[in-house]
C-alpha positions as CSV (number, residue, x, y, z in Angstrom):
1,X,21.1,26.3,-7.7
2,X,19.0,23.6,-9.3
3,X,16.4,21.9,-6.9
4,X,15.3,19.3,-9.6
5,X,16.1,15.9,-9.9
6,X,18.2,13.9,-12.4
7,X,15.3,13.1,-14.6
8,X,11.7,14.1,-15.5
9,X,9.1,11.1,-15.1
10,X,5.4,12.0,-15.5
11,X,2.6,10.2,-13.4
12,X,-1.5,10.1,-13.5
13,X,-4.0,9.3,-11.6
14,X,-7.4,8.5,-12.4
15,X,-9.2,11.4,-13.9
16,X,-7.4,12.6,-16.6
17,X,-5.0,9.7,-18.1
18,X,-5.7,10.7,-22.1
19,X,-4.0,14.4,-21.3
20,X,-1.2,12.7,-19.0
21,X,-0.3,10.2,-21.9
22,X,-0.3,13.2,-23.9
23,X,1.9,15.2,-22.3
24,X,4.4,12.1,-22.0
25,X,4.2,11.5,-25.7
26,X,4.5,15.2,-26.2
27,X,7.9,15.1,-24.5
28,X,8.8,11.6,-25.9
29,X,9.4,10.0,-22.4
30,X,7.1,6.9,-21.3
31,X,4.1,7.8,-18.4
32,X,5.4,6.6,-15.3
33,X,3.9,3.1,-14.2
34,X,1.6,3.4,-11.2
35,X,-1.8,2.1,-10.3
36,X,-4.6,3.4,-8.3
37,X,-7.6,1.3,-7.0
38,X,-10.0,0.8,-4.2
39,X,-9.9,-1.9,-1.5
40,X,-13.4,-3.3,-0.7
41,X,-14.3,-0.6,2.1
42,X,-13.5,2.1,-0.5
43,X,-10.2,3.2,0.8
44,X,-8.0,4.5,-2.0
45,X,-4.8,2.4,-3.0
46,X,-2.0,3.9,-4.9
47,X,1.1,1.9,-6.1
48,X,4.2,3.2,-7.4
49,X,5.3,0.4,-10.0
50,X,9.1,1.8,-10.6
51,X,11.9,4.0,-9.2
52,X,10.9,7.5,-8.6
53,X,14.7,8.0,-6.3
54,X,16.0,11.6,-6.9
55,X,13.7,12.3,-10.0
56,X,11.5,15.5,-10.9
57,X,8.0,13.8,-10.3
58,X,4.8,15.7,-12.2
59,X,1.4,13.8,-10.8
60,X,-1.4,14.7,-13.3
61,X,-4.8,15.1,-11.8
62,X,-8.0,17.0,-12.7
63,X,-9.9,17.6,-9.8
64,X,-13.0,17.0,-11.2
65,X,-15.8,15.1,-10.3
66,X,-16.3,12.9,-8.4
67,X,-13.7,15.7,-7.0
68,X,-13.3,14.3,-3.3
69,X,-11.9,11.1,-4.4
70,X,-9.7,12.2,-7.5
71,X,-8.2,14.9,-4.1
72,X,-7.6,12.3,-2.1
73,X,-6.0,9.9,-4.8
74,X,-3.5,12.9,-6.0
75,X,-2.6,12.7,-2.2
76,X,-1.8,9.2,-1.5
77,X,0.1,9.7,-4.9
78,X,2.6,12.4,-3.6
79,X,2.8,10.5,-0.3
80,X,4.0,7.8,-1.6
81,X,6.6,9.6,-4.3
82,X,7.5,11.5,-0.9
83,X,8.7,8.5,1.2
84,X,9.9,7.3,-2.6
85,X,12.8,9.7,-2.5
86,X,11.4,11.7,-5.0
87,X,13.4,14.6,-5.9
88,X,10.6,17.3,-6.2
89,X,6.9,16.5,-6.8
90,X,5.4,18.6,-8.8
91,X,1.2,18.4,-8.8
92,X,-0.5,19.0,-12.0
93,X,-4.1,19.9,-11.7
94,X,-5.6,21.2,-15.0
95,X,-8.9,21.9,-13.4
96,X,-8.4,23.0,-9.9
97,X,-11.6,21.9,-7.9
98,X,-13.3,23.9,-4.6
99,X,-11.7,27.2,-6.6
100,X,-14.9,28.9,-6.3
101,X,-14.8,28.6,-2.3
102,X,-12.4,31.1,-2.5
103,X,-14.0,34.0,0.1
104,X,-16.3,33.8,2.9
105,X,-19.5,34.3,1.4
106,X,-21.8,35.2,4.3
107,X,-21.3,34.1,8.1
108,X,-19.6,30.9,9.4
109,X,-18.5,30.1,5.8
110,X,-15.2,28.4,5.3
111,X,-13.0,29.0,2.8
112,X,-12.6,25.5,1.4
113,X,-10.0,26.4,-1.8
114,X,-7.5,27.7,1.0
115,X,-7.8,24.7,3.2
116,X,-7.3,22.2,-0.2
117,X,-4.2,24.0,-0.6
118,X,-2.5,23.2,2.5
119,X,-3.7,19.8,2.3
120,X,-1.9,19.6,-0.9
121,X,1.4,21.2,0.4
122,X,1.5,19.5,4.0
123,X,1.3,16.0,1.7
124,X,4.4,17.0,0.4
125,X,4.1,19.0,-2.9
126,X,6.7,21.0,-4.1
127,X,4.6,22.7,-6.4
128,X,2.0,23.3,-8.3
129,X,0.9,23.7,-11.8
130,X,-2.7,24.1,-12.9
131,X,-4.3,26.7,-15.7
132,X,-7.5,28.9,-15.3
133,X,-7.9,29.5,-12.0
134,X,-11.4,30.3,-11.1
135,X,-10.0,33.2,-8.7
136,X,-6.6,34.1,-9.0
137,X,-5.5,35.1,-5.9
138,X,-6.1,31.3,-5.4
139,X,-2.3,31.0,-5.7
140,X,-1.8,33.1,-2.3
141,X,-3.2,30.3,-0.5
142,X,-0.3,28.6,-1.3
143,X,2.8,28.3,0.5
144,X,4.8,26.7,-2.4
145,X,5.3,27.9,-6.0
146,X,1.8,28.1,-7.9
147,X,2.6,28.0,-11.8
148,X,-0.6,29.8,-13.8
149,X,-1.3,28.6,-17.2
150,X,-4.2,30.4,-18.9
151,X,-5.9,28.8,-22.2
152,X,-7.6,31.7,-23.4
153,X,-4.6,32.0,-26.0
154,X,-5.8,28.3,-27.4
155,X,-9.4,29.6,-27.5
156,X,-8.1,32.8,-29.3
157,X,-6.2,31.0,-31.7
158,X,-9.0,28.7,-32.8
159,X,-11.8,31.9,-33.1
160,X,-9.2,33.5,-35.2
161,X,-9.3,31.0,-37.9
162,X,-12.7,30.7,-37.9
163,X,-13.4,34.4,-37.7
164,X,-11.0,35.5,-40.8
165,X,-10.5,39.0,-41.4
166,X,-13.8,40.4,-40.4
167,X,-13.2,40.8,-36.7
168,X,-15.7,43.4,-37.1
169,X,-18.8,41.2,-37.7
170,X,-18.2,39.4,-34.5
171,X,-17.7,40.3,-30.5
172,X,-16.9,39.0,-27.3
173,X,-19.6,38.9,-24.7
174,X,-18.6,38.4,-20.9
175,X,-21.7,36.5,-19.2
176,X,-21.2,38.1,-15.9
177,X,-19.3,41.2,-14.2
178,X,-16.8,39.2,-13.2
179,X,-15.5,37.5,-16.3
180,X,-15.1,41.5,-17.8
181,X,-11.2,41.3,-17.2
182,X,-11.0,37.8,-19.1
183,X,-13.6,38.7,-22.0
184,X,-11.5,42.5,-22.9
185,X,-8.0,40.5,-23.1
186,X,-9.7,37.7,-25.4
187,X,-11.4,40.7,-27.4
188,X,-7.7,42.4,-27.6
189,X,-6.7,39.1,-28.8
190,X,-9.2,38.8,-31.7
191,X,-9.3,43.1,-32.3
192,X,-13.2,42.5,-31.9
193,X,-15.3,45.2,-29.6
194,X,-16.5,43.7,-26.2
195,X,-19.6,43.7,-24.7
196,X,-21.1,42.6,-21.1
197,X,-24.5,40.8,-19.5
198,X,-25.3,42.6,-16.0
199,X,-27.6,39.8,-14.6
200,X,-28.3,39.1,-10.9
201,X,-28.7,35.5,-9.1
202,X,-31.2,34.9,-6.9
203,X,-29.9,31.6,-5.5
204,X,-27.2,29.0,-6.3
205,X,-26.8,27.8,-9.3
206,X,-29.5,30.4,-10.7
207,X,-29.5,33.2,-12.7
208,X,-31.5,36.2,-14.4
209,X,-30.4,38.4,-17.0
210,X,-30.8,41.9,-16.8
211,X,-29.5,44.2,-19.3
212,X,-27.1,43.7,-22.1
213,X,-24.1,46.4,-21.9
214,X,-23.1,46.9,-25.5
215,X,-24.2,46.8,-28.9
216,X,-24.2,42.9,-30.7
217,X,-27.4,43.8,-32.9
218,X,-26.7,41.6,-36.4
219,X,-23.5,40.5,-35.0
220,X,-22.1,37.4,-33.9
221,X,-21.4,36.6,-30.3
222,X,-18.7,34.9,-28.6
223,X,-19.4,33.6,-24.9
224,X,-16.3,33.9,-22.6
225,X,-16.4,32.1,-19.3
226,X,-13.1,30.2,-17.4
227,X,-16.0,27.1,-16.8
228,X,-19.0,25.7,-17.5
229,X,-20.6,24.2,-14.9
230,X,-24.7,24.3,-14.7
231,X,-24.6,26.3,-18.0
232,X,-27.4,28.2,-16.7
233,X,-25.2,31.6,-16.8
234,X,-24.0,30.5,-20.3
235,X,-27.8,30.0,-21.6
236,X,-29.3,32.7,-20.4
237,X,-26.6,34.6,-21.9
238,X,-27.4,33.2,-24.7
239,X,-30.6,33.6,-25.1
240,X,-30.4,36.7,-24.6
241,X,-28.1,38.0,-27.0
242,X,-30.4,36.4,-29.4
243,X,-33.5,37.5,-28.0
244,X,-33.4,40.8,-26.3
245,X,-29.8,42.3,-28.5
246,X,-30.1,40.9,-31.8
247,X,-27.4,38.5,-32.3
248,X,-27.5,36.6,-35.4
249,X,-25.4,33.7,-33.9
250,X,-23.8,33.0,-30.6
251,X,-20.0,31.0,-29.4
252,X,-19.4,30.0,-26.4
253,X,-15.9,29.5,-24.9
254,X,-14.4,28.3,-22.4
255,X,-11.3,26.3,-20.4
256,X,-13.2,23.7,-17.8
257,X,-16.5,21.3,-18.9
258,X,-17.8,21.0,-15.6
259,X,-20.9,20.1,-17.0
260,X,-22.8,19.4,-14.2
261,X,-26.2,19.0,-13.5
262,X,-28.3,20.0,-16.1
263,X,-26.1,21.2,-18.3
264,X,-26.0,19.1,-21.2
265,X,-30.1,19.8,-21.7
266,X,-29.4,23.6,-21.4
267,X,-26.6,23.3,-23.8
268,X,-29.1,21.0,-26.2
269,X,-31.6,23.6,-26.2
270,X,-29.8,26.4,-26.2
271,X,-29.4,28.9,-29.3
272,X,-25.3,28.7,-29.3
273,X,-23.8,27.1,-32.3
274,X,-20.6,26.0,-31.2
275,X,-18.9,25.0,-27.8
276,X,-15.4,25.4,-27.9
277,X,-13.6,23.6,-25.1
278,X,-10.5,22.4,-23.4
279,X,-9.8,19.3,-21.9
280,X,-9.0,20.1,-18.8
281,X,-11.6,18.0,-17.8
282,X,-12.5,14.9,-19.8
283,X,-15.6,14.7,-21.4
284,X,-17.3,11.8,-20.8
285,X,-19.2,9.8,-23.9
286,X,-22.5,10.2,-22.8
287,X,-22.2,14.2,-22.4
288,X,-20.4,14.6,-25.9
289,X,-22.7,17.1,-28.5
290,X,-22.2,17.7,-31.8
291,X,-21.8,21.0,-31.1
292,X,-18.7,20.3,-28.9
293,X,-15.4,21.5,-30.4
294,X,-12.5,20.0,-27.6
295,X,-8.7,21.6,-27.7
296,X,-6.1,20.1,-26.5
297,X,-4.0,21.8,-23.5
298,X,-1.2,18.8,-23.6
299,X,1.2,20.8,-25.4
300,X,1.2,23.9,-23.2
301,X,1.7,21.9,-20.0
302,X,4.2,20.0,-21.7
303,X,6.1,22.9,-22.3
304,X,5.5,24.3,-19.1
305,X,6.6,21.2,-17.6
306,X,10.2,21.1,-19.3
307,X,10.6,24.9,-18.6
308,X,10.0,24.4,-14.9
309,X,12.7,21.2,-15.1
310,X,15.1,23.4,-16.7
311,X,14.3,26.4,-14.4
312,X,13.1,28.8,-17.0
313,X,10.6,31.4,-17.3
314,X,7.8,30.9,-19.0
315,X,5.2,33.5,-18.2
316,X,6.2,35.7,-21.9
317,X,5.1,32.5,-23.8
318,X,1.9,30.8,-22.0
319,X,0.5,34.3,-20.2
């Protein structure tokens, strides 16, 4: 049985409109008409501006900074398509934000990704769609479908042009422990040897590198993380494939530009040549480097989008 609606009509709000337009254009329809603003107290006002009566709704939204209010905006949203008749609403959320409260870290903690997602399901999503998950049992806290892209194939396909046929003069470095998993399927990907930075953090948001696990001497390094937030894990990393292994140049890769804080100094300073990014997250102007390479993930959620309208699988093609 099909649960979708007649048609597909595609929606934004605020944060991300450039990769909503995209993905419209991509699947030749017009974005849906809508408009989102703030009365003078600050209170969030959304609009629906045409019909949304027994269609297959898909809101896009990056919940990125400033994240509380792009969260509350994607709610009002599938309110309103809710008491609209919509058909099935379907929230698109390239960057999913409060992923990394995902356990209880120490005492008393709460566990703030599970509590975003039943917000987002008891405002009436049908589903959700979003790529990169910073922990993937992320989609367990869900009571409706989660659809996982990943965008490590975009990243693989770019390093593979650049990279040629001499896999062997490069390999992929994972910056933590935890990124190990992600780093040895992009390695597979580009048939280039793996290595791995054991570092410990003393606080939040701070790091210290420790040893390097694997050789990169005279090699070139590619930095695999799912985000970059601080970029002090990134740096460091950095700095010390360069300094302590030997690296003759360092990449760095990876699916959400966070860029908080001081990132954009770090990044200035630091010895990687190239930052290869999705646009999950906009970039704003006044963060942009020259040594910012941005990919486009419009096409894959495009696809992803019509393959969930027409109830097929899509895990062979974007996992």
């Amino acid at each position: 049985m099909n649960f979708h609606g007649k048609d597909i009509k595609i929606f934004s709000c605020s944060s991300n409109m450039a990769v909503a337009q995209s993905m419209a254009d991509y699947l030749a329809i017009p974005l849906g008409k809508s408009d989102c603003s703030l009365f003078s107290d600050g209170e969030i006002s959304v609009s629906l501006k045409e019909s949304v009566r027994g269609s297959d709704c898909f809101i896009v939204q990056s919940t990125c900074d400033p994240v509380n209010t792009n969260i509350m905006e994607m709610l009002i949203m599938i309110d309103a398509m809710k008491r609209a008749s919509a058909a099935r609403i379907t929230a698109v959320m390239p960057y999913f934000g409060y992923a990394r409260q995902d356990r209880k870290a120490k005492a008393r903690d709460p566990i703030s990704a599970k509590l975003v997602a039943d917000i987002i399901t008891t405002a009436g999503a049908d589903r959700l769609l979003t790529m990169d998950l910073h922990a993937l049992q992320i989609q367990g806290f869900f009571n409706i479908p989660v659809d996982h892209l990943v965008g490590s194939p975009l990243l693989a396909n770019f390093m593979k042009e650049k990279i040629g046929d001499k896999p062997d003069d490069y390999v992929v470095v994972s910056p933590d422990l935890g990124s190990v998993t992600r780093a040895r399927n992009f390695a597979a990907k580009l048939g280039c040897p793996i290595a791995i930075i054991d570092k410990r953090r003393p606080k939040a948001n701070q790091c210290e590198v420790m040893n390097i696990i694997g050789d990169v001497k005279d090699k070139k390094v590619i930095l695999l993380d799912d985000m970059i937030d601080t970029a002090g894990t990134l740096c460091n990393a950095a700095v010390a494939t360069v300094e302590k292994g030997g690296a003759t140049e360092v990449y760095a890769c990876a699916t959400h530009a966070v860029l908080s804080g001081p990132a954009i100094d770090r990044l200035k300073a630091s010895p990687i040549k190239e930052v290869i990014l999705l646009d999950t997250i906009p970039v704003p102007p006044q963060k942009m480097l020259d040594k910012f390479t941005i990919l486009h993930v419009a096409p894959i959620f495009a696809e992803a989008i019509i393959r969930i309208y027409e109830d097929k699988p899509f895990t062979p093609k974007f996992g």
